[in-house]
ZADO-1210 file (C-alpha; in nm, 4 decimals, padded with zeros to 6 digits):
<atoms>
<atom x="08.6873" y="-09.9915" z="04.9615" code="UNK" pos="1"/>
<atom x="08.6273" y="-10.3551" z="04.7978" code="UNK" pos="2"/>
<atom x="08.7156" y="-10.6953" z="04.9190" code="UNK" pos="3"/>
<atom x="09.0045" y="-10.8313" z="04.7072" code="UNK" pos="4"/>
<atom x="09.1460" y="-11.2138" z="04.6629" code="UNK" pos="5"/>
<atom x="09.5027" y="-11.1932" z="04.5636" code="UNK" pos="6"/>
<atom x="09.6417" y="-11.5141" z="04.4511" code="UNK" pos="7"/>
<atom x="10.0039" y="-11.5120" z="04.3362" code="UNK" pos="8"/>
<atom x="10.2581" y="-11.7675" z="04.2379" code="UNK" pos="9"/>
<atom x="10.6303" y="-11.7336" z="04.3810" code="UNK" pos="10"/>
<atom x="10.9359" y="-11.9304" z="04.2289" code="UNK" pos="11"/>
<atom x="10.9639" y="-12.2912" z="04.3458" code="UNK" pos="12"/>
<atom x="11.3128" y="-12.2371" z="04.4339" code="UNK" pos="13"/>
<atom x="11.2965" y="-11.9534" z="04.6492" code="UNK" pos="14"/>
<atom x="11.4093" y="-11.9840" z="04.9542" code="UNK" pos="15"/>
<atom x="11.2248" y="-11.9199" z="05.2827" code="UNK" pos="16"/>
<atom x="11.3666" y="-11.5556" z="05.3611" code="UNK" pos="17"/>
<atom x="11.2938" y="-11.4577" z="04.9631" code="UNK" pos="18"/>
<atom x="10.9423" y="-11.5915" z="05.0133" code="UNK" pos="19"/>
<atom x="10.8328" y="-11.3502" z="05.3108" code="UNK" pos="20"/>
<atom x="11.0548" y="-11.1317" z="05.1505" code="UNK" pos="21"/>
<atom x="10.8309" y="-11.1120" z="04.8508" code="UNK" pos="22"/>
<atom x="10.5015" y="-11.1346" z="05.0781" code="UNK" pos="23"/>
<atom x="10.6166" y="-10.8370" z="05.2611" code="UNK" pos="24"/>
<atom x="10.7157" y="-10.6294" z="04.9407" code="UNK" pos="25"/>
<atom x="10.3346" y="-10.7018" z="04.8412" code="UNK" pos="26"/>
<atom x="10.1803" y="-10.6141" z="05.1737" code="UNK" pos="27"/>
<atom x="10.3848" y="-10.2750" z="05.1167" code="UNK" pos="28"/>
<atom x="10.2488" y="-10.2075" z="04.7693" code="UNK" pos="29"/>
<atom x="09.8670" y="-10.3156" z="04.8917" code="UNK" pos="30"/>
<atom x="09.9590" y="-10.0184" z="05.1769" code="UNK" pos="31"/>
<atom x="10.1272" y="-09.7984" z="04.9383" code="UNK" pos="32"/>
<atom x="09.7886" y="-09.7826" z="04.7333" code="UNK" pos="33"/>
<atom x="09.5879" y="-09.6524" z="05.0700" code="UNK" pos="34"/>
<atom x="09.4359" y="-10.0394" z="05.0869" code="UNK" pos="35"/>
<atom x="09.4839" y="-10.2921" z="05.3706" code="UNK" pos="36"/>
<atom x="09.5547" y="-10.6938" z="05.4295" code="UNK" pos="37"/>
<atom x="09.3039" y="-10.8407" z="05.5900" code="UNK" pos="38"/>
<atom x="09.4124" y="-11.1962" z="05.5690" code="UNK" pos="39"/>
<atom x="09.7347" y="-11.4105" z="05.4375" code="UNK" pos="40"/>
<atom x="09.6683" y="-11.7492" z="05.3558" code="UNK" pos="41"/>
<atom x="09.9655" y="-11.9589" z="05.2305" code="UNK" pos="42"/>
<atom x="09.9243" y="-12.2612" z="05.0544" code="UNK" pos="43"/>
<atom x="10.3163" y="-12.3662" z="05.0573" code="UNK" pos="44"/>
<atom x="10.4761" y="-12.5899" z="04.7861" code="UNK" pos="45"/>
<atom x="10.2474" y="-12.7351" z="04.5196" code="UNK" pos="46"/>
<atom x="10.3324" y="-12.8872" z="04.1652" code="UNK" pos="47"/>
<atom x="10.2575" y="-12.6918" z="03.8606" code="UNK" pos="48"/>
<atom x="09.9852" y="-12.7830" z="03.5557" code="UNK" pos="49"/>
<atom x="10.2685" y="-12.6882" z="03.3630" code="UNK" pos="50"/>
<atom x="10.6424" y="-12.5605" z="03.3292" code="UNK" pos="51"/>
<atom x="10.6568" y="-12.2123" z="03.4209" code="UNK" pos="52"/>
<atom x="11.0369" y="-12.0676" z="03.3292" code="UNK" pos="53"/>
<atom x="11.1819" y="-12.3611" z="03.3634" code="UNK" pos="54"/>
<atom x="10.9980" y="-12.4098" z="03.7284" code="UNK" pos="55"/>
<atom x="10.7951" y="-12.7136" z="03.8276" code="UNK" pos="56"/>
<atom x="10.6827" y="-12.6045" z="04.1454" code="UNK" pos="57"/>
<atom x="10.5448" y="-12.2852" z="04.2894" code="UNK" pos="58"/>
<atom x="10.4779" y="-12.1998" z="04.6321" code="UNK" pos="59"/>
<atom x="10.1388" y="-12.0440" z="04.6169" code="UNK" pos="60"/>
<atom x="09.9772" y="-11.7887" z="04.8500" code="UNK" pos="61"/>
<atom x="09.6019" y="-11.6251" z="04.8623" code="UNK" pos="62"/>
<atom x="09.5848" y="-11.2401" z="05.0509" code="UNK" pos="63"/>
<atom x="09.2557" y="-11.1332" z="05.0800" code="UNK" pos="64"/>
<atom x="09.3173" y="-10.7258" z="05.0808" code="UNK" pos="65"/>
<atom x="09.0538" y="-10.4061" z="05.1191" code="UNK" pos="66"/>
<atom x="09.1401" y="-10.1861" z="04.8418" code="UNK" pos="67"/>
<atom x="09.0646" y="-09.8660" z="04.6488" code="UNK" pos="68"/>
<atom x="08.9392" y="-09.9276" z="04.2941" code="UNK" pos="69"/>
<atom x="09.2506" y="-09.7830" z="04.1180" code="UNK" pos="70"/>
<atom x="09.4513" y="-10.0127" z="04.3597" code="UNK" pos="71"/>
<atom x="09.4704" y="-10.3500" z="04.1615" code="UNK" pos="72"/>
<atom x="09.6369" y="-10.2088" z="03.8150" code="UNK" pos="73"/>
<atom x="09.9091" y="-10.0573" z="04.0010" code="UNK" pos="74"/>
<atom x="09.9777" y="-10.3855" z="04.2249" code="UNK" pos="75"/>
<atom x="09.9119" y="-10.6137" z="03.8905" code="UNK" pos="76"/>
<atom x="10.1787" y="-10.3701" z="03.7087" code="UNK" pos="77"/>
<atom x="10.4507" y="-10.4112" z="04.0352" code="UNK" pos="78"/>
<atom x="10.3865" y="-10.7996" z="03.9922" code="UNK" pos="79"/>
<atom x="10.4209" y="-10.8728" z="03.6105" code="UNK" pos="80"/>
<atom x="10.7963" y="-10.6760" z="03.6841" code="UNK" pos="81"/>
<atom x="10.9223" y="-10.8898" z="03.9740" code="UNK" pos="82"/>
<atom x="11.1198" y="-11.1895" z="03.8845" code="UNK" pos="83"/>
<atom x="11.0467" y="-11.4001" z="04.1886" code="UNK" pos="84"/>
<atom x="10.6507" y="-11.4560" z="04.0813" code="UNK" pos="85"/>
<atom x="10.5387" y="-11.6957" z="03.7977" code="UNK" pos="86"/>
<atom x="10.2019" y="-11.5985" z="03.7784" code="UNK" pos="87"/>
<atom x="09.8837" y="-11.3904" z="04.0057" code="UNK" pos="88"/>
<atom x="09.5317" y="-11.3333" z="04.0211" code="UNK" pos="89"/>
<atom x="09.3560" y="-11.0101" z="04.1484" code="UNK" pos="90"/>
<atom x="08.9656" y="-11.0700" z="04.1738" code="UNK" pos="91"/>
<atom x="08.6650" y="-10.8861" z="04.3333" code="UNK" pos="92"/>
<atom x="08.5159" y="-11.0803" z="04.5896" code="UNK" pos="93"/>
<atom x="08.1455" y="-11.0450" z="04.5655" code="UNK" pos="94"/>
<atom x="07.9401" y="-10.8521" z="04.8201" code="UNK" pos="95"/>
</atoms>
């Protein structure tokens, strides 16, 4: 298992209950692909660089997550369908 940095994006309107919603749905797909959660740290409401579908803010979270390597296509492929995240980042922490 490698040390992963997951840094996703959620809609700026979302409200608080759609927000751990969504962090919960992505715990359960880290789970789902035999990997764990070590830490959750949320950054909360920041401005955008740019507009993102018509959104100028984005509440912005970073989960640092032990996973299998076959682990981070599947969880990049259940992100790019969910409506309720503008944009994420899976990278390899180094050892």
């Amino acid at each position: 298992m490698r040390t992963y940095e997951v840094t996703v994006v959620m809609r700026g309107d979302l409200p608080e209950e759609g927000r751990t919603g969504q962090l919960d749905t992505i715990q359960e797909w880290i789970t789902a692909n035999q990997g764990s959660v070590v830490k959750i740290d949320d950054w909360g409401r920041r401005r955008l660089a740019y507009e993102i579908s018509d959104q100028r803010d984005g509440f912005y979270s970073i989960i640092t997550a032990e996973l299998p390597a076959h682990a981070p296509a599947e969880i990049e492929r259940n992100m790019h369908i969910s409506d309720n995240i503008l944009r994420y980042l899976i990278i390899r922490e180094d050892e």
